[in-house]
C-alpha positions in Angstrom: -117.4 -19.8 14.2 -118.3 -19.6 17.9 -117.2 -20.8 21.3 -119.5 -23.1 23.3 -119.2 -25.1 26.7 -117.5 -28.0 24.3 -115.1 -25.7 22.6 -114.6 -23.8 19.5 -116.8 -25.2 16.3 -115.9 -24.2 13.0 -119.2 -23.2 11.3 -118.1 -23.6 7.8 -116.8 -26.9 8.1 -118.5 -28.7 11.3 -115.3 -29.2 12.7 -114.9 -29.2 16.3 -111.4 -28.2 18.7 -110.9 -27.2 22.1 -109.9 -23.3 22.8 -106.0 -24.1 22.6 -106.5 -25.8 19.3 -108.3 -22.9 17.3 -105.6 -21.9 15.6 -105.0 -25.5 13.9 -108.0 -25.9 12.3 -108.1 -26.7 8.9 -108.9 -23.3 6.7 -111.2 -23.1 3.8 -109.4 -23.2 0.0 -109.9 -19.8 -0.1 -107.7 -18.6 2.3 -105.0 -21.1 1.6 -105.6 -19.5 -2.5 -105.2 -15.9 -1.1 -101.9 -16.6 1.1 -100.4 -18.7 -1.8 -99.4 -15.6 -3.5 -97.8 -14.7 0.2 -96.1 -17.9 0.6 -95.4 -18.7 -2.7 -94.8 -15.6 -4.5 -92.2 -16.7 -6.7 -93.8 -19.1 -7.9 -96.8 -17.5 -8.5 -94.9 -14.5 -10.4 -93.5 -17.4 -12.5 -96.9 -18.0 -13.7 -97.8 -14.9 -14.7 -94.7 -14.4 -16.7 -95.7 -17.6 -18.3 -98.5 -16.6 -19.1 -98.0 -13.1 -20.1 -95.7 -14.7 -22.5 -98.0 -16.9 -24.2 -100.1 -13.9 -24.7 -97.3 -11.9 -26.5 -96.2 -15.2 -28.5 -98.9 -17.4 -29.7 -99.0 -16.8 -33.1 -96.8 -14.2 -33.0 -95.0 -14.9 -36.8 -98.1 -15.6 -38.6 -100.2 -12.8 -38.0 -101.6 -9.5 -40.1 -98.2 -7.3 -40.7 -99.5 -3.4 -39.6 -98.8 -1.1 -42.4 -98.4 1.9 -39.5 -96.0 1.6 -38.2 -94.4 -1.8 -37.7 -94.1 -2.6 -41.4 -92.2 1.0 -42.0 -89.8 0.8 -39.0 -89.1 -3.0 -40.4 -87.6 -1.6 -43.9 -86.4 1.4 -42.3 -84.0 -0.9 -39.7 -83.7 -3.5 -42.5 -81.7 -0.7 -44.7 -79.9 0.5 -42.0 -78.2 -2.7 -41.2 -77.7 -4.1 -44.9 -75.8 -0.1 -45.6 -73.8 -0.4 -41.9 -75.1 2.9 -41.4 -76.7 3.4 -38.2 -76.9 7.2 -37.5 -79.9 8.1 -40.1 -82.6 6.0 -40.8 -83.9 5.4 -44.6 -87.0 4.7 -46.3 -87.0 3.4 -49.8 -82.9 4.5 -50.1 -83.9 8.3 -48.9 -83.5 9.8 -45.3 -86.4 9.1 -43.1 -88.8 12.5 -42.2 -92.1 10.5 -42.0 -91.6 9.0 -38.3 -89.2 11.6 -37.2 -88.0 9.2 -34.4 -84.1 8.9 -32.9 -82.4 5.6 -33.7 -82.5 3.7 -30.8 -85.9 1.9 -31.8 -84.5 0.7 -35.7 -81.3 -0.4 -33.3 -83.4 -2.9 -31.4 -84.9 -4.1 -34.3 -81.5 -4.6 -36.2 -80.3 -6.4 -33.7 -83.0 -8.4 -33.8 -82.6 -9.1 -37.6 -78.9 -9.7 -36.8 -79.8 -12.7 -34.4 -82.9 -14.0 -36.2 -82.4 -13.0 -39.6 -85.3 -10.8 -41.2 -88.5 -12.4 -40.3 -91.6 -10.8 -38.7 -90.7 -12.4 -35.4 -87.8 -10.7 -35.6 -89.5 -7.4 -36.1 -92.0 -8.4 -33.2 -89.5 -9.6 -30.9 -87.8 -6.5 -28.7 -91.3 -5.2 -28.2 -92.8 -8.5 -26.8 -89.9 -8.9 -24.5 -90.3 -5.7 -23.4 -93.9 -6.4 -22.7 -92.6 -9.5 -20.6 -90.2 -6.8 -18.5 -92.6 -4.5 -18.3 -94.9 -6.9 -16.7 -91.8 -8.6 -14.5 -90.9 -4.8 -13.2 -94.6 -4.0 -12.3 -95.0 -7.0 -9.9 -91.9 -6.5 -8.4 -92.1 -2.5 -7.5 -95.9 -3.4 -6.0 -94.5 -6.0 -3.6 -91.8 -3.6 -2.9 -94.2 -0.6 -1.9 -98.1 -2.3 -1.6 -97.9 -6.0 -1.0 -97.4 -9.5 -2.6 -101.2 -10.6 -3.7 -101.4 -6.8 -5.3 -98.4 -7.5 -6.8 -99.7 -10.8 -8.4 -103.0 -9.1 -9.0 -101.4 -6.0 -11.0 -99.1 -8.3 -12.8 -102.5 -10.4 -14.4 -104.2 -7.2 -14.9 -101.0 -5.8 -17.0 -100.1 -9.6 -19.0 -103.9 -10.0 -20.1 -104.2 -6.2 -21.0 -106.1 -5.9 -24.5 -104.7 -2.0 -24.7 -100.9 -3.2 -23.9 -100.6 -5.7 -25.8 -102.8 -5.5 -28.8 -102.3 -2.5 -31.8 -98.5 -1.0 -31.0 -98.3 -2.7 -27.9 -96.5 -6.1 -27.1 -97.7 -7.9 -29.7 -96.4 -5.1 -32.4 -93.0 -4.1 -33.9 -93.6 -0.7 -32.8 -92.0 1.1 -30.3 -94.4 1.5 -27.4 -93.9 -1.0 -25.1 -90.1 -0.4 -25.3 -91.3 3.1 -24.2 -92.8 1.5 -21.3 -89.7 -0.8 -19.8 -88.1 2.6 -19.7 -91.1 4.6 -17.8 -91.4 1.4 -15.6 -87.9 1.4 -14.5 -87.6 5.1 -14.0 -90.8 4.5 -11.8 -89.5 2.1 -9.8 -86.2 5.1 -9.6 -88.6 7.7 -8.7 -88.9 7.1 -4.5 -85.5 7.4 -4.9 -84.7 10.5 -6.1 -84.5 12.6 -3.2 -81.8 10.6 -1.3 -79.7 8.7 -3.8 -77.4 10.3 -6.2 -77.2 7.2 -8.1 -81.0 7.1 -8.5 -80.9 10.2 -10.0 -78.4 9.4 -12.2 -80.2 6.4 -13.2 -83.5 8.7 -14.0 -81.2 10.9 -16.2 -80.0 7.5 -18.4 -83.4 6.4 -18.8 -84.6 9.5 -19.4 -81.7 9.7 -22.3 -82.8 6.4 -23.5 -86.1 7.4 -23.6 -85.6 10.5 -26.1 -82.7 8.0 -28.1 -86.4 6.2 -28.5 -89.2 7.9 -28.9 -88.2 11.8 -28.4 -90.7 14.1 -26.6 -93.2 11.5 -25.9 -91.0 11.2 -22.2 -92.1 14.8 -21.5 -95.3 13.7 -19.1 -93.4 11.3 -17.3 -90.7 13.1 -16.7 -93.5 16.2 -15.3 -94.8 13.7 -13.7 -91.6 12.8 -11.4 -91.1 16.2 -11.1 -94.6 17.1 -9.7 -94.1 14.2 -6.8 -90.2 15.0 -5.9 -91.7 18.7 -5.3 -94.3 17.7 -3.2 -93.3 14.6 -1.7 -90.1 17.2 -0.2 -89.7 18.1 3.2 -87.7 20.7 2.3 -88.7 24.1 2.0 -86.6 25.1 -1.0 -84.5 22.9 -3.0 -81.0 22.5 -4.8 -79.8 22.5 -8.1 -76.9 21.2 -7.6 -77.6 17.4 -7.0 -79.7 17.1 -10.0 -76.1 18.7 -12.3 -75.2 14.5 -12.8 -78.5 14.1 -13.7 -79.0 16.7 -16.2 -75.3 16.2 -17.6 -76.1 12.1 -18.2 -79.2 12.9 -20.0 -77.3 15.6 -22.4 -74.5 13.3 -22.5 -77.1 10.4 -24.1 -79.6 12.1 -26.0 -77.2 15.4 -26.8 -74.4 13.3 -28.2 -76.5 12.1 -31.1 -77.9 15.3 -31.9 -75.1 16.7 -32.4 -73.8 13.3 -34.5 -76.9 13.4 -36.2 -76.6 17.2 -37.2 -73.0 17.2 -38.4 -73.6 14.6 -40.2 -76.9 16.1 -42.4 -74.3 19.9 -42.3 -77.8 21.1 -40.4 -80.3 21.0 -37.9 -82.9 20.3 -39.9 -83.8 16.9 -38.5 -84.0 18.6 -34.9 -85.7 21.5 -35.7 -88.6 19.0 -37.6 -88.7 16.6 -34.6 -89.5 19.9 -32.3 -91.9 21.4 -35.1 -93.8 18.2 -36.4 -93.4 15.7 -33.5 -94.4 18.0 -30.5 -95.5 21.4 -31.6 -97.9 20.0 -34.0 -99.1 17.2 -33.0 -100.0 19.1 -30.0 -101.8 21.7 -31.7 -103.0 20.0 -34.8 -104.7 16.8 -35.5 -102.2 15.7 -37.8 -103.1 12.1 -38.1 -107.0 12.4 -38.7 -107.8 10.5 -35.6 -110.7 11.2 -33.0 -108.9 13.9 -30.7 -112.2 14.6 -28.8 -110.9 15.6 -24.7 -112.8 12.9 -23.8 -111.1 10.0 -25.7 -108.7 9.0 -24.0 -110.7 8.2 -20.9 -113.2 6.6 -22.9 -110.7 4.4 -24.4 -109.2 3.4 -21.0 -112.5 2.4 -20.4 -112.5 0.0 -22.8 -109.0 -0.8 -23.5 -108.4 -1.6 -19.5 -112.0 -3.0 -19.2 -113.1 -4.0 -16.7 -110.4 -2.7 -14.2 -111.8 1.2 -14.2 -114.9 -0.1 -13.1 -113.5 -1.0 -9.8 -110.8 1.8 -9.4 -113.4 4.5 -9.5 -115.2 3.0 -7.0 -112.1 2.4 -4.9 -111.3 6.2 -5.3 -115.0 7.5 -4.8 -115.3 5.5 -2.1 -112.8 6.3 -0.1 -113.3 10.0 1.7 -109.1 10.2 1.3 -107.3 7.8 -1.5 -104.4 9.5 0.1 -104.5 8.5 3.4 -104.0 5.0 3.0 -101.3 2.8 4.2 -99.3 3.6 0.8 -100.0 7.1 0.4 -96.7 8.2 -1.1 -97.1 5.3 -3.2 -100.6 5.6 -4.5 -99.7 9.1 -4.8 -97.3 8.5 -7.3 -99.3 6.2 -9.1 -102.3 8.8 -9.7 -99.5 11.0 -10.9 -98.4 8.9 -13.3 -101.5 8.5 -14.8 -102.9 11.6 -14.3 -100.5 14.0 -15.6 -99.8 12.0 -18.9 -103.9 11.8 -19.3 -104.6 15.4 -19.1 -101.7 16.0 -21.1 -102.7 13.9 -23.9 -105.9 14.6 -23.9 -105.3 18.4 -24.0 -103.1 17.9 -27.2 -104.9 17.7 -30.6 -103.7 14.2 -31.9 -104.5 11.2 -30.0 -103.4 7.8 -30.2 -104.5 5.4 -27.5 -100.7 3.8 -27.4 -99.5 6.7 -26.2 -100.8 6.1 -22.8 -99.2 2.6 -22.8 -96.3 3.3 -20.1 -99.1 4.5 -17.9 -100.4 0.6 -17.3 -98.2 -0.9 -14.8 -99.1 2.1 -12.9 -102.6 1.6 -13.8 -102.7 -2.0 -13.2 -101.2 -1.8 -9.0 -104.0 1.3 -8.7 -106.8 -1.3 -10.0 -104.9 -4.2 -7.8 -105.8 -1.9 -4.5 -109.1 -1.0 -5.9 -110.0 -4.3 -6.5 -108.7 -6.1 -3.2 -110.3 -3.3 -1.4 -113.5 -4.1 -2.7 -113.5 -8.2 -2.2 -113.0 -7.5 1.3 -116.5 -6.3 1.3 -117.6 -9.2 -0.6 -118.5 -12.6 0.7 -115.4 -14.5 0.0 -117.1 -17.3 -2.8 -118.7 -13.7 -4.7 -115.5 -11.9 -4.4 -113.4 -14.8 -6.2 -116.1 -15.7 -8.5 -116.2 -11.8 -9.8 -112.4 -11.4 -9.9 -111.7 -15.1 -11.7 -114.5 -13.9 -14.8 -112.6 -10.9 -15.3 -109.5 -12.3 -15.4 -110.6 -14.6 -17.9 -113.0 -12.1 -19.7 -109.9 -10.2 -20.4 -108.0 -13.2 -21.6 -110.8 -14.6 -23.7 -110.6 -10.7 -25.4 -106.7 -11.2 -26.1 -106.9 -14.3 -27.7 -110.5 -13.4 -29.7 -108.0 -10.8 -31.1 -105.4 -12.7 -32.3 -107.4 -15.7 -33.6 -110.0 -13.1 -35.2 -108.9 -9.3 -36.3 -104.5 -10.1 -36.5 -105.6 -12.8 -38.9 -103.2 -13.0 -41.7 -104.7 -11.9 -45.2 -104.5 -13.7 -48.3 -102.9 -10.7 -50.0 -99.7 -10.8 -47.4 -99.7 -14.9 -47.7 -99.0 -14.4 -51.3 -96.9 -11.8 -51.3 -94.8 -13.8 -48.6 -94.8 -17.0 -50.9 -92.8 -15.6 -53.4 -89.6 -15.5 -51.9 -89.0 -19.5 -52.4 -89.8 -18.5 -56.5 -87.3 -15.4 -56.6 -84.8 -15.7 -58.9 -82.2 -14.5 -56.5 -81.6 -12.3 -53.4 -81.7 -8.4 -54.2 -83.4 -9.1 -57.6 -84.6 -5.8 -58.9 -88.8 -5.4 -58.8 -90.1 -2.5 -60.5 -94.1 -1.8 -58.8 -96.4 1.0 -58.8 -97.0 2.7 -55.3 -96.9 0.0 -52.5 -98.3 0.6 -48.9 -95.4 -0.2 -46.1 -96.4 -4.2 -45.2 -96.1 -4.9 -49.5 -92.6 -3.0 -49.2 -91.6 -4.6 -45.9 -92.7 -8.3 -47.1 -91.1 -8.2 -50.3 -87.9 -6.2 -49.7 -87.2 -7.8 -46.2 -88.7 -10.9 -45.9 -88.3 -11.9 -49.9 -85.5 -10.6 -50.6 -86.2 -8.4 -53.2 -84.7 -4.8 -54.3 -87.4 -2.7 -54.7 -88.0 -0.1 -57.3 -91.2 2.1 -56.5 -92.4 5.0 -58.0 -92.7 8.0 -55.9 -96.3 9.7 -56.0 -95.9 12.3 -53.8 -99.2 12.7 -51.9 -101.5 10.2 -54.2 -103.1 7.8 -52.3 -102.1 4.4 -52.5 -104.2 2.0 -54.9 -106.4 -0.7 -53.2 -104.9 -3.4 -55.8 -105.0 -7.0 -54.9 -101.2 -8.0 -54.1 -102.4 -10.9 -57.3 -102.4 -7.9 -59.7 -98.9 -6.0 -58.3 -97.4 -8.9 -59.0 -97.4 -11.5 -61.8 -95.1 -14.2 -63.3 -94.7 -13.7 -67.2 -94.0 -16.3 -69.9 -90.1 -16.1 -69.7 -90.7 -17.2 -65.8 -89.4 -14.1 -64.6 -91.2 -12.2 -61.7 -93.3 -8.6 -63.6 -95.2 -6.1 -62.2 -98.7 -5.0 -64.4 -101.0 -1.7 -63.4 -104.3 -2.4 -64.4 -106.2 -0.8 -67.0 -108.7 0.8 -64.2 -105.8 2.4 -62.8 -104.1 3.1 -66.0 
């Protein structure tokens, strides 16, 4: 654009105005794009919740059932809500010590079953609506603290996420992304803390609800807060005493079934295994036979939040202070919430890439910045074209996912077509060792009580679900092993 003796001419689109009508001219599609998440941000919010959630639902029922751990927490919360007992979870009839988790996660899912019956949308269904909140809360703390198009931005980056919502994420009956509506609330709490007595009172709840979930996995997060309300104060030493609510709520929810849970058992011998097994050595021992190289964590960010990192460390090397922007207490917090937890678990022996999944939303509002701050340097048409083919590269990922590597096998369809053919509900089936999705499909979903062998520490048989089951000549459902496994 520039002025001449006639007036101001638009370059872009030939149009001509005098000086006092500059500011009406028509503005490229472009601009009117960017401010429509200004203008419009409800609206454009709307969308991405619509479209997170057809990311989390499509085919949501009628895909593969996960042996670890979906499948196990199924039967575990299945039990516990056909035996009204909701203190101590069971597996196979016996007291559950392989996922030494508090109850709160098998309470979801019981609920769940209560309002849908036992189905695996049922199973699937607290941990894609917490995907949806998880989303909702992330878009609504970045327009609080950065802006409304980050906002937008962060909340497409989080609801197209192959790491979120693919293996125990959103799309999973596991317990991750339950995990991460808590972390995302108490990270919306955290700005908070130092002035409001209800906010801390808040973090102590969630914090409660956090252990009632998935125990010491809150530990980072909960470092992590700590680390910014110590040097985000003004104050050159600080009280105790405000933070006595705080510490009594979160005693008050986690303490209170502790102590349930170990009068009930006469000992603490589920506590002291949750501290032993569950922190202590997965810290210190690979427990789990996964890669738990220091570097894999970062590497499966890399991936897992492709092609977002890309752009945020070039947003943070480029920039002589990422600190001294705008939003510095903000993007402080942020780098501390993904930091802390990184370091943490990547210091620690076993590694499993869900357990970085509370750190996205905080991820996602970093990469928003990273990314916005980059287009600005971009010719407008190269900016839009780069950000609009990730978007959908991501998206295209998702859904090559669920059409692809969640399809269905034929062993779980057949397993799932017997419960039409079963003579009865709770019809005793006597099989040889089954893994956790056999168990789950034919003792939840079918119907059927199950009576399995225990082989303590023998591997389960790769048997076609054709052979565990078979219908003999009287029509009644049998159960044959082989004669290469006999």
């Amino acid at each position: 654009m520039h002025v001449g003796a006639e007036g101001v001419v638009a370059a872009d689109s030939g149009v001509c105005a005098m000086p006092g009508e500059a500011a009406r001219l028509p503005r490229p599609w472009s601009y009117r794009l960017g401010r429509l998440a200004v203008t419009r941000f409800w609206l454009c919010a709307a969308a991405v919740i619509a479209l997170t959630g057809f990311n989390v639902l499509w085919r949501l029922p009628s895909t593969v059932i996960w042996s670890l751990d979906e499948a196990r927490y199924g039967v575990a919360a299945s039990e516990m809500l056909r035996a009204h007992r909701y203190l101590v979870p069971t597996y196979a009839g016996s007291p559950e010590y392989w996922n030494l988790k508090p109850p709160l996660g098998y309470w979801l899912i019981e609920a769940s079953y209560h309002l849908l019956g036992r189905s695996v949308l049922a199973l699937r269904l607290p941990s894609a609506l917490s995907a949806l909140g998880v989303v909702w809360l992330t878009m609504l703390f970045c327009k609080r603290s950065v802006g409304r198009r980050a906002a937008i931005l962060a909340g497409l980056m989080v609801g197209t996420c192959y790491g979120f919502l693919s293996s125990h994420g959103g799309r999973s009956g596991g317990l991750d992304a339950e995990l991460s509506l808590l972390m995302t609330t108490g990270l919306m709490v955290v700005p908070k803390l130092r002035g409001s007595a209800g906010a801390r009172l808040a973090w102590g709840a969630l914090l409660g609800l956090g252990f009632l979930l998935k125990s010491f996995a809150i530990l980072p997060f909960a470092l992590a807060a700590m680390i910014y309300f110590l040097t985000e104060s003004d104050q050159p030493r600080w009280s105790l005493r405000p933070w006595l609510p705080a510490t009594a709520m979160f005693v008050i929810v986690a303490g209170s079934w502790a102590l349930l849970r170990t009068l009930h058992d006469g000992t603490p011998y589920f506590i002291e295994r949750m501290f032993s097994e569950d922190l202590l050595m997965r810290a210190s021992h690979n427990i789990d036979g996964a890669a738990s190289l220091p570097w894999s964590y970062a590497l499966g960010l890399g991936d897992r939040f492709a092609p977002w990192p890309l752009f945020l460390l070039a947003f943070i090397g480029g920039s002589r202070s990422t600190l001294s922007l705008r939003h510095s207490a903000t993007v402080k917090l942020l780098l501390i919430w993904v930091l802390l937890p990184l370091t943490l678990f990547s210091v620690a022996r076993t590694h499993h890439h869900w357990y970085l999944d509370p750190t996205y939303p905080a991820l996602g509002i970093l990469a928003a910045l990273a990314v916005l701050k980059t287009f600005r340097l971009m010719p407008w048409r190269v900016a839009l074209s780069c950000g609009t083919l990730a978007l959908l590269a991501c998206e295209a990922r998702l859904i090559g996912r669920i059409i692809l590597r969640e399809r269905r096998p034929a062993s779980q369809t057949f397993l799932m077509s017997l419960r039409p053919a079963a003579p009865g509900r709770d019809s005793l089936l006597s099989t040889f060792r089954l893994d956790y999705s056999q168990r789950f499909i034919l003792q939840v979903l079918d119907g059927f009580a199950v009576h399995e062998p225990a082989y303590r520490g023998a591997p389960v048989p790769d048997v076609p679900a054709e052979v565990i089951l078979s219908r003999g000549t009287t029509g009644e459902l049998s159960v044959e092993r082989p004669s290469r496994l006999r």
